[in-house]
N, C-alpha and C positions, 0 to 999 in steps of 0.2 A: 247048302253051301258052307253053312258054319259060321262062326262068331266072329265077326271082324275083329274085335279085340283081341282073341286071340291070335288072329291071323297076322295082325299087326307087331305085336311081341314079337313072333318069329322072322317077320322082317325086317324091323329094328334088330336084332339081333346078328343077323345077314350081314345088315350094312355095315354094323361096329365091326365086326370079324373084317368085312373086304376091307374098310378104311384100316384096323392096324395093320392087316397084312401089308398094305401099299405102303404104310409111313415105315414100315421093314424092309419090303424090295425096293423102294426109289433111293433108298442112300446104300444101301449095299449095292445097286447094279452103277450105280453113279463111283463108289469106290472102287470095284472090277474094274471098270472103264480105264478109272484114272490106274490102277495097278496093272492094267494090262498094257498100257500104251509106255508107261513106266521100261517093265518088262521087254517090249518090243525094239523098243530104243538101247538097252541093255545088250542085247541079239546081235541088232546091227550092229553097233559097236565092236562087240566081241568079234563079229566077221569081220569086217572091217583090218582090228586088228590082228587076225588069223592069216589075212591075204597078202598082208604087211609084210609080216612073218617067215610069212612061206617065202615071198618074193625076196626079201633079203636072202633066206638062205639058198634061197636058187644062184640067187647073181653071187655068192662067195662063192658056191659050188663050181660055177665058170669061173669066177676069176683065177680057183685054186688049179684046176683043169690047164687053164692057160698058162702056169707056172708064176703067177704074179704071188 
């Protein structure tokens, strides 16, 4: 089977590598999150005021039509 001590090093060492990996992805996918929802809201916004836009320049396009 082999040396438990040494089998042990190498599991202890497993776990330091997964624990910093995690205290690396849990605050980076936690600030994605918040940048992406950030983002999202940004979107709608912009469509929002795209549709605005549009709309206004539709209803001058009749009103110019109609001689006003």
């Amino acid at each position: 089977m082999g040396d438990p001590r040494l089998l042990s090093g190498g599991i202890s060492e497993a776990l330091i590598t997964t624990a910093a990996g995690l205290c690396v992805a849990i605050p980076s996918y936690i600030a994605y999150r918040h940048l992406r929802r950030r983002v999202d809201r940004i979107v709608a916004q912009m469509e929002r005021d795209v549709v605005r836009f549009a709309d206004a320049l539709n209803d001058r396009g009749e009103n110019a039509e109609q001689g006003e």
